[in-house]
N, C-alpha and C positions, 0 to 999 in steps of 0.2 A: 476571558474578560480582559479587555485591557484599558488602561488608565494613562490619565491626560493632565497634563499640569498646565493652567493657563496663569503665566505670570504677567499681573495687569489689566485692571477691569474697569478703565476708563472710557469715555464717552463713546470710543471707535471700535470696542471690544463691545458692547452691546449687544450687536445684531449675532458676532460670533460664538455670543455666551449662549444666544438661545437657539444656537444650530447644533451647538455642544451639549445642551440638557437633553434635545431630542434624540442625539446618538445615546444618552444614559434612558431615556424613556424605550428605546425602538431595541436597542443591544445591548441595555444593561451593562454599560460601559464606566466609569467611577473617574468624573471629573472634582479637580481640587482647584482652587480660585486663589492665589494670592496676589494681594493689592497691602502698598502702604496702607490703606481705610480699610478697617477689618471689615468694620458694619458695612461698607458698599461692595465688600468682597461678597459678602452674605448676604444683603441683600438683592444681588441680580442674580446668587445661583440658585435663590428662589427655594430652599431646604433640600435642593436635589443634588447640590454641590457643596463638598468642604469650602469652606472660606475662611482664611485663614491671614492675619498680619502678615507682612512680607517685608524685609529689606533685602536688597539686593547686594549690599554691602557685608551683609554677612555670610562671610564664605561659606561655615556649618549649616547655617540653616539652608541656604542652596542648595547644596549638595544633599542636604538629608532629602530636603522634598523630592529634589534630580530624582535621588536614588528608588524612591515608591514607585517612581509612575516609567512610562514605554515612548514617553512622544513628552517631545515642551513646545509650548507657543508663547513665544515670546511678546507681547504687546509693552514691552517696556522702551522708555525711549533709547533710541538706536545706539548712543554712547555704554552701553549696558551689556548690548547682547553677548559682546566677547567671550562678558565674565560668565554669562548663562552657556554660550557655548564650551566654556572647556570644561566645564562642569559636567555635560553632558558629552562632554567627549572622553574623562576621563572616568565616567560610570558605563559607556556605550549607549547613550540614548538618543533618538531620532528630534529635529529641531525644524520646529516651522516658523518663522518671522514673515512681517510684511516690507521690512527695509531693504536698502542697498546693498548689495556685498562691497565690505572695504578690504584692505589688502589683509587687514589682520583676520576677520573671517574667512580671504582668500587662501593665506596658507595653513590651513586646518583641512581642507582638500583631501590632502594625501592620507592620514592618517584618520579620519570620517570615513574614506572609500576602504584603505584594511580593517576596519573592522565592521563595516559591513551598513555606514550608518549613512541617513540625508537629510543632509543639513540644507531644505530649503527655504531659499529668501527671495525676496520681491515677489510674494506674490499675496497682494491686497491689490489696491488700485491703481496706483502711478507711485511705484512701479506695480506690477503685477496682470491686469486685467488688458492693461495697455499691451505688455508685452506677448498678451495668449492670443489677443482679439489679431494684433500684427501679423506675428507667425502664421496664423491660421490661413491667412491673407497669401503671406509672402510664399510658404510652403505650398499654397494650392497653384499661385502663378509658375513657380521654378517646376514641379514634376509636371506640367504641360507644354514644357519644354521653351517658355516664353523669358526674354530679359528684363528683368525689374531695371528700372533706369530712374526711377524718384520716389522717395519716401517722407510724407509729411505727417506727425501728429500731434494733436495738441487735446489736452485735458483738461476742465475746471471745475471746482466746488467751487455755487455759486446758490445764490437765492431762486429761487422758484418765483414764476409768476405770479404777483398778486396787486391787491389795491393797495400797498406800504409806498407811501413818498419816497422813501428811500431813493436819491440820485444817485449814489453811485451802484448801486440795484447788485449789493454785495457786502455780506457780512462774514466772519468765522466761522467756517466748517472745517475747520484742521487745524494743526499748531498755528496761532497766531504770530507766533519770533520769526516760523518758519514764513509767513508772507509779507513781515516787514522786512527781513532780509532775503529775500527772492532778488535773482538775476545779480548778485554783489560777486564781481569778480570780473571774468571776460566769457564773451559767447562765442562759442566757434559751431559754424554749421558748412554746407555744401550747398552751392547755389550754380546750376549750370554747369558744374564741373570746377566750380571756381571754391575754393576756401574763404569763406568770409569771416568776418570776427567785430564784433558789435560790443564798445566800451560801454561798462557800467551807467556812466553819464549820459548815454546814447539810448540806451534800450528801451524806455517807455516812450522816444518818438519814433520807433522802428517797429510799426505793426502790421498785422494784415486782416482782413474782413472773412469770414466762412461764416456763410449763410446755410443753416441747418432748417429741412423744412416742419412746418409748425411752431419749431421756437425759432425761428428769427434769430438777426445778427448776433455775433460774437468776436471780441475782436481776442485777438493773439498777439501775446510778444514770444519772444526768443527763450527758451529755456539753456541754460549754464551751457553745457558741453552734448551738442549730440554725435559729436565725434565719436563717439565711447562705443553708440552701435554702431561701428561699420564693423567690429569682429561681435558683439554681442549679437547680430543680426547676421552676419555674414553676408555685410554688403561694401566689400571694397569693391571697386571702379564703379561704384553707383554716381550719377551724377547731380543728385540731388538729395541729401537727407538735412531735415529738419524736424524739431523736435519744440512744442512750447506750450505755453498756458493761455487757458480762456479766463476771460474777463467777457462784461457788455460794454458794449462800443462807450466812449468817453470815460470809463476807467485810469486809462492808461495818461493820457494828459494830464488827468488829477492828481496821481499818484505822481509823476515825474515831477509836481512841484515839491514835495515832500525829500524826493534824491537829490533835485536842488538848489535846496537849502543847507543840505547834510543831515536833514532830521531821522536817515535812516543808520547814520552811524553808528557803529557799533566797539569800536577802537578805542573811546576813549569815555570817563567820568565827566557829568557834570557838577555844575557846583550849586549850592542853596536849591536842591530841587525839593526839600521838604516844604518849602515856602515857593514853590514856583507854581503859575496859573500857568492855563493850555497856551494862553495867550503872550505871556512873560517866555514861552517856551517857544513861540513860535517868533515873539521880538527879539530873541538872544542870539539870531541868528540874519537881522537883521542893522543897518548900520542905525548910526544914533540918531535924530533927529527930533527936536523934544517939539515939535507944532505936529507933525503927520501922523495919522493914525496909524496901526500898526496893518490895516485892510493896504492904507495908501502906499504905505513903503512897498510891502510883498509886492504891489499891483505895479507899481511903480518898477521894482528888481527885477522881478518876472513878466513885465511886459504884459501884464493881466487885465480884461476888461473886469473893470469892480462891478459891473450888473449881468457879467458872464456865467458861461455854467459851469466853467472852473472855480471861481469867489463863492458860486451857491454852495455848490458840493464841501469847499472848507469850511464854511459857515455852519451848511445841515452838522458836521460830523463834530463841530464846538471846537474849532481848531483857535476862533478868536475868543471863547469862554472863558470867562475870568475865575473857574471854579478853578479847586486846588488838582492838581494831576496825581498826588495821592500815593506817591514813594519816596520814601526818606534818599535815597541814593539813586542813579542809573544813568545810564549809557544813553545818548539821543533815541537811539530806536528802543530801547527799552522803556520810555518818558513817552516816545509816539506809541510806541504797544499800549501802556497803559490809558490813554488818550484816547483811543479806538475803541478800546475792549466796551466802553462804556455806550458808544454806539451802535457796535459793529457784533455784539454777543448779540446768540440767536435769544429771540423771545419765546415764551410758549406757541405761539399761533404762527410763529413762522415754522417753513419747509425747505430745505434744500435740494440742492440738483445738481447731479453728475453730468457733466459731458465731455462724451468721447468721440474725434473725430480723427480717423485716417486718410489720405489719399495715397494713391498708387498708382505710379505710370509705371506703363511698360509696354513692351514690343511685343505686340502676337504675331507668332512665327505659323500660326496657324490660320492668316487671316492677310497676309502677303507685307509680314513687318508692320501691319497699321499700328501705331502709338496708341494705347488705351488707358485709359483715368476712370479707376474704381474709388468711390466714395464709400467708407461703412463708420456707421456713426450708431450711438448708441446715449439714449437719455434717460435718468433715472429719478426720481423725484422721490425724496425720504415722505414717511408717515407722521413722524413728529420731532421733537428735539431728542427723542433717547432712539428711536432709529432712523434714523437719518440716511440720505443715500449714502453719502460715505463711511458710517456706517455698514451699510448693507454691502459697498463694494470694495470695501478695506476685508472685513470678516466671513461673509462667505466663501471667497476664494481658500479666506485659510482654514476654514472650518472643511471644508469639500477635499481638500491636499489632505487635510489631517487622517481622514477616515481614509482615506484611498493608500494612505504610507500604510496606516495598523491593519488593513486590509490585505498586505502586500502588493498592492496591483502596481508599486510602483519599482523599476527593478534597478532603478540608475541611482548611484550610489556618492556620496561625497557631497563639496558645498553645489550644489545645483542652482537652476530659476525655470521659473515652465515657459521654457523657449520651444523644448521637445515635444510630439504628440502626444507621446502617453500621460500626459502633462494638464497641456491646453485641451486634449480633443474631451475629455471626460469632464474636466470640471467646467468647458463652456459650455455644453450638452446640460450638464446640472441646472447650473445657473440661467441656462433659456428653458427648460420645460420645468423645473419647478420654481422656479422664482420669478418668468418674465424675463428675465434681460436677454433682448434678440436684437441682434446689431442687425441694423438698416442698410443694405447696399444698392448702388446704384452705379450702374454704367454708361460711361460716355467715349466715344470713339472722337480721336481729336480729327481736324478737317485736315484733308492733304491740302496741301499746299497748290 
């Protein structure tokens, strides 16, 4: 019998709470739930799970729980896992996360690998799903002895089709901090061979258009750093890798008026925000003038048409609302998080939607060097607001790695990510015949010249 500790029972741990009762219903396997919310700990393990108060700040209690169980999965936010890792490194217990590895989970490496343990991460969605669906790709071009020569993908939680007004045709399906601070810093990607790098200030008028068939447009910016895969992929002298997020088309205009202003800052306190409206919030950034309204100044600063579908989408989202924004203290982007949340939280009747889109050039050596561009894409649409596609494609993957580590089937050892086959080939297999998720491919031979 072996036993699973899932620390974290938040909105994204859902779909993998109930892939985790099924291994206790199908193998009699003894899952424990802790969550700061005892009662939501206990109410999604549905009486088939311990649920139990959790801080994570307490060293004892960590460690005691560590110590019961064979495997942790971490669902806590990412500044955390460490403490969860050396816990399980210092009892020898196996560790599954959906986040990034950072250097301080990087060197824990060596000493996970002597004692026999796999510490794996990224694998939920982006990162995770993205990374297996690639390799699978890039792995089947290289052993047919052909040159990858361009790598592009781009990922988004996004609303589902429906009859909602909603203009910007996009709500919260993930950390909300996490996508008012998206792209803050510098982007470096590969373009032609050339290293490109796109400023902060720059990024939401630097898009591009993929057209996915049945859903219709989707526009892309630039995600942070795809530099990072040329060894995570193992693609130096590639002459093209890019890496970024979906949106639908006119998102991205909207949004850049919000970078600026500086509404998405994050650096600094503002002042009298207990008394500030959305509107007062979005004048405090604007210069003085006591006759213009506060529509004219913006439209005026930003060169804005006031009957455009830039002005609409500010307006739908209550950016000129004279309601109060509803925090005694915060940061600009934390004043615009709170601002959003109030439009931009899913309702009961909405659905969300994953998509995932690769391309792939490369050179078939098998076909006299012709240049060939594989498309595989993959769309996922949630049930309701408690399983949501992301949801489904954050938690399955770690639900699927979970049983396959307490299985043994996995023999590679240390901090890992399922870049490997024995990785990706099982839990995609899983995830496309018992769940649906089958990536779309399509092939196009580029025209000689």
């Amino acid at each position: 019998m072996k036993n699973i500790l899932l620390l974290g029972a938040g909105q994204s741990a859902s779909t993998l709470i109930q892939y985790l009762l099924k291994l206790h219903d199908t193998k009699g396997w003894q899952i424990a739930i802790g969550d700061v919310n005892e009662e939501l700990a206990n109410k999604k393990g549905e009486g088939k799970a311990r649920g139990f108060a959790f801080n994570v700040t307490n060293q004892a209690q960590l460690e005691d729980e560590v110590g019961k169980v064979d495997l942790v999965i971490s669902m806590l936010p990412a500044r955390f896992h460490i403490s969860v890792a050396k816990a399980c490194l210092k009892l020898s217990k196996h560790l599954v996360t959906a986040s990034y590895v950072n250097d301080e989970m990087r060197a824990l490496d060596a000493e996970a690998k002597k004692k026999g343990l796999v510490f794996l991460n990224e694998c939920g969605l982006d990162p995770g799903m993205d990374h297996m669906s690639a390799m699978q790709v890039i792995d089947r071009i290289r052993e047919k002895g052909n040159e990858l020569i361009g790598f592009e993908s781009f990922t988004g939680g996004l609303l589902a089709p429906s009859d909602d007004d909603n203009p910007w045709k996009y709500k919260f399906t993930w950390n909300p901090r996490n996508v008012v601070l998206a792209g803050q810093g510098v982007v470096k990607f590969i373009q032609e061979g050339r290293y490109k790098f796109i400023p902060y200030h720059r990024l939401f008028r630097r898009t591009e258009i993929v057209h996915i068939p049945k859903y219709g447009e989707f526009e892309g910016y630039a995600n942070r750093d795809s530099l990072q895969y040329l060894d995570v992929y193992k693609l130096r002298g590639i002459k093209t890798l890019y890496r970024g997020t979906f949106r639908r088309p006119g998102y991205s205009m909207a949004w850049n008026i919000f970078v600026q202003l500086g509404a998405t800052d994050d650096s600094y306190q503002m002042e009298d925000v207990a008394t500030m409206t959305h509107r007062q919030f979005i004048n405090s950034f604007l210069s003085y003038n006591p006759h213009d309204s506060v529509e004219l100044k913006l439209a005026h600063y930003l060169n804005l048409d006031m009957q455009g579908d830039i002005m609409y989408k500010l307006k739908w989202v209550g950016a000129f609302s004279d309601e109060l924004v509803g925090l005694k203290e915060g940061t600009p982007a934390q004043i615009l998080e709170a601002i959003l949340r109030k439009k931009w939280t899913l309702n009961p009747y909405d659905r969300d939607m994953i998509v995932m889109w690769h391309k792939f050039n490369y050179i078939d050596k098998s076909n006299n060097g012709r240049e060939t561009e594989i498309h595989s894409s993959i769309v996922t649409i949630g049930e309701n607001t408690t399983h949501t596609g992301m949801s489904k494609t954050v938690g399955l993957p770690l639900g699927i790695a979970t049983k396959l580590i307490l299985e043994d089937k996995i023999k590679s050892r240390g901090v890992i990510i399922p870049i490997i086959k024995e990785l990706y080939e099982p839990i995609l297999s899983e995830l496309s015949e018992d769940f649906g998720f089958d990536f779309t491919e399509s092939c196009v031979l580029t025209p000689r010249e």
